[in-house]
Short mmCIF file of the C-alpha atoms (twelve columns), coordinates in Angstrom:
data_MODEL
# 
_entry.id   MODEL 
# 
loop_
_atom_site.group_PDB 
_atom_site.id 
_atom_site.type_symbol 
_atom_site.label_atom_id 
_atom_site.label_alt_id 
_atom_site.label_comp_id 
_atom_site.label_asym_id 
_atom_site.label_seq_id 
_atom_site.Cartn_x 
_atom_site.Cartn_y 
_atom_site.Cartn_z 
_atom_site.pdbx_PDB_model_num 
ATOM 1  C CA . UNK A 1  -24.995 -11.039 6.103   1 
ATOM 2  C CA . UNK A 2  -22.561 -12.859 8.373   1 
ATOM 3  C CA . UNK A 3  -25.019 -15.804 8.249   1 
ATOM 4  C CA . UNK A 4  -24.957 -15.728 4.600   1 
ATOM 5  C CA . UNK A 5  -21.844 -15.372 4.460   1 
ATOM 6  C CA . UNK A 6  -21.077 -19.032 6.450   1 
ATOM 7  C CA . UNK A 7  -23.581 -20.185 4.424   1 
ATOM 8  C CA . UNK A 8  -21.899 -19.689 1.573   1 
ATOM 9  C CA . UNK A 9  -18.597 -20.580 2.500   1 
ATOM 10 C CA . UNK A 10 -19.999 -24.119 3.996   1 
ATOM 11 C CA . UNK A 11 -21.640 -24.844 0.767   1 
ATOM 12 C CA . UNK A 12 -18.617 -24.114 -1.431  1 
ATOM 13 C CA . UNK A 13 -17.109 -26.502 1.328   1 
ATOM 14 C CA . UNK A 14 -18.870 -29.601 0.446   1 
ATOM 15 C CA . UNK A 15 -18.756 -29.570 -2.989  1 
ATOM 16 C CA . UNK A 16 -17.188 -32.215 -4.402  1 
ATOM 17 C CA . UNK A 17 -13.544 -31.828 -5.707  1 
ATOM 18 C CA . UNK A 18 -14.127 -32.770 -9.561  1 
ATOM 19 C CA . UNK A 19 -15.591 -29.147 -9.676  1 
ATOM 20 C CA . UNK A 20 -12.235 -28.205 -9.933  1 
ATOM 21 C CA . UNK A 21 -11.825 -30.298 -13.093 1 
ATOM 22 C CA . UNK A 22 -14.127 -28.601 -15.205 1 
ATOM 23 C CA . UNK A 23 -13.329 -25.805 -17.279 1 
ATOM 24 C CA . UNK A 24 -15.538 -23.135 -15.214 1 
ATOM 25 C CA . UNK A 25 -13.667 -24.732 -12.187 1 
ATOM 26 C CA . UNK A 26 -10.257 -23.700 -13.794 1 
ATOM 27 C CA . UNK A 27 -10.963 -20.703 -14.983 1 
ATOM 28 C CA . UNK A 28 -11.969 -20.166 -11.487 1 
ATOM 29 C CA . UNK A 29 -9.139  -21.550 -10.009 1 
ATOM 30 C CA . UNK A 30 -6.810  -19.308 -12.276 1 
ATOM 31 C CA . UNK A 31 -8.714  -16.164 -11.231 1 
ATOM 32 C CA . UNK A 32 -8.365  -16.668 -7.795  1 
ATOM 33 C CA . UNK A 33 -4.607  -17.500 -7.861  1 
ATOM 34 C CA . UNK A 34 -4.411  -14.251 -9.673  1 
ATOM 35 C CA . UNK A 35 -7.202  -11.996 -7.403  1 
ATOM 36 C CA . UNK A 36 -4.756  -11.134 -4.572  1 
ATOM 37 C CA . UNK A 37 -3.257  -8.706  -7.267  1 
ATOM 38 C CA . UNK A 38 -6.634  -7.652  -8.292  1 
ATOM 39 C CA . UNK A 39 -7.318  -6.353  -5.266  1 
ATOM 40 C CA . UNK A 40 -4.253  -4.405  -4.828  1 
ATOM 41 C CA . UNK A 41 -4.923  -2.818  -8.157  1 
ATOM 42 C CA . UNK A 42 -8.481  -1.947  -8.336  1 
ATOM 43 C CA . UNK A 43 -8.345  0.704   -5.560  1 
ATOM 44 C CA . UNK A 44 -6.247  2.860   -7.592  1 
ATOM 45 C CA . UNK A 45 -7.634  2.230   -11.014 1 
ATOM 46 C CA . UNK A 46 -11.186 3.567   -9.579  1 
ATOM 47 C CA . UNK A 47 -9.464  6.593   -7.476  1 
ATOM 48 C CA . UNK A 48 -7.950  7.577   -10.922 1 
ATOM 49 C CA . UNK A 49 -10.982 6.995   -13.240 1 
ATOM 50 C CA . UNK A 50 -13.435 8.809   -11.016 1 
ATOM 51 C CA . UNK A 51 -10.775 11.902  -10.159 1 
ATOM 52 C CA . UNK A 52 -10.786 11.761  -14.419 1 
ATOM 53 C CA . UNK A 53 -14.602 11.720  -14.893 1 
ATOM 54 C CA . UNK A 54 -14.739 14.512  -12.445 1 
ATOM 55 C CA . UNK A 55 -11.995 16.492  -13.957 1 
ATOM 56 C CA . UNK A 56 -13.357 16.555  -17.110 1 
ATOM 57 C CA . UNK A 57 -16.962 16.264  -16.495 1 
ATOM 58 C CA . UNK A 58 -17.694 17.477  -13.339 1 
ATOM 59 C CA . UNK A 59 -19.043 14.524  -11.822 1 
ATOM 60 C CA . UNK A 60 -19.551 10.812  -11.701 1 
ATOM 61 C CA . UNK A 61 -21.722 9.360   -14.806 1 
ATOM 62 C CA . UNK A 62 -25.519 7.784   -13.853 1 
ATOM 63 C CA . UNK A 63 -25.188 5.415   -16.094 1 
ATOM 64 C CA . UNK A 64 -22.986 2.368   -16.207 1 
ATOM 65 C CA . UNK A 65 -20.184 2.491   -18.240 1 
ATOM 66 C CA . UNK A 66 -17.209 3.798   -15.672 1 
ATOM 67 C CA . UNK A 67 -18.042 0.325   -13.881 1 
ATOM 68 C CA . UNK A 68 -17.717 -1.510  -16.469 1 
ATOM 69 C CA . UNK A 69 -14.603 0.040   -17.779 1 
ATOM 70 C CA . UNK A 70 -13.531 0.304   -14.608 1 
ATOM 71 C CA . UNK A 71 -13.619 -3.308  -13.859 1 
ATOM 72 C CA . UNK A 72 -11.726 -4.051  -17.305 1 
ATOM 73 C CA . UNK A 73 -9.019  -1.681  -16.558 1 
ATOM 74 C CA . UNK A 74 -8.959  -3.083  -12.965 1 
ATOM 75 C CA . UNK A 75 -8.512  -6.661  -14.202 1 
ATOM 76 C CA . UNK A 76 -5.999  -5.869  -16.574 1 
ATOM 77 C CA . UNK A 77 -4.025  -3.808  -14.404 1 
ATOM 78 C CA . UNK A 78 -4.239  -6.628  -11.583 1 
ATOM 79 C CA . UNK A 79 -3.000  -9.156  -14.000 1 
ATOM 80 C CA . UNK A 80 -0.230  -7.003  -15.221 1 
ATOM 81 C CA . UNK A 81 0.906   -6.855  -11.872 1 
ATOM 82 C CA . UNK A 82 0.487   -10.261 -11.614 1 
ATOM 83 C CA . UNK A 83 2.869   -11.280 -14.197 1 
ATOM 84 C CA . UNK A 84 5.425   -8.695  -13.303 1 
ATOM 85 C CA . UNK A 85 5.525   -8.927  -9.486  1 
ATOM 86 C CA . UNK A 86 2.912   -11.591 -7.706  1 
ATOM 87 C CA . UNK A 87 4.189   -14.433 -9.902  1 
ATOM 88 C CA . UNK A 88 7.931   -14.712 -9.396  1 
ATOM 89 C CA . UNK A 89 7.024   -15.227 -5.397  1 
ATOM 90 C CA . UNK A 90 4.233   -17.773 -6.284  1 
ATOM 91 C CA . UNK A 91 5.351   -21.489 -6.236  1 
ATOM 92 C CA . UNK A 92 5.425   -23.038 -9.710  1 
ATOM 93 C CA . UNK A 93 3.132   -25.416 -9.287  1 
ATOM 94 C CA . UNK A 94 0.635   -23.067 -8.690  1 
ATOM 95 C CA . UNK A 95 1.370   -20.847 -11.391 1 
ATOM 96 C CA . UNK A 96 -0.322  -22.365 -15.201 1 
# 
């Protein structure tokens, strides 16, 4: 994994910068400006969905649809904090 991982990393490395300049490179680049808060905010969004789905159903689904919503509620919630709290300490410039 940790090779992988390097591997990765070095490819992303050399590409060259008019990635950036696409719109899949922006839409990238806005994400990851905004994924610090993501991560903050997905931790508890899951805790809370999964102590739900066992309170009312006794247990985690098998199928796949607490991911999923868990992963919208997480991204919303992590870009809601965002705008409230992450982006008033984040330069300007960096902010679209």
């Amino acid at each position: 994994n940790m090779v992988m991982g390097a591997a990765a990393i070095a490819a992303f490395e050399m590409m060259p910068f008019d990635v950036l300049k696409t719109k899949a490179g922006r839409v990238l680049e806005w994400l990851g400006l905004r994924s610090y808060s993501i991560y903050i905010f997905h931790f508890p969004v899951l805790v809370l969905l999964s102590a739900w789905c066992f309170q009312t159903q006794g247990g985690l689904p098998s199928h796949g649809w607490l991911a999923a919503l868990g992963a919208l509620l997480s991204l919303g919630a992590g870009l809601l904090g965002f705008h409230l709290v992450e982006r008033r300490f984040t330069p300007s410039r960096q902010v679209a």
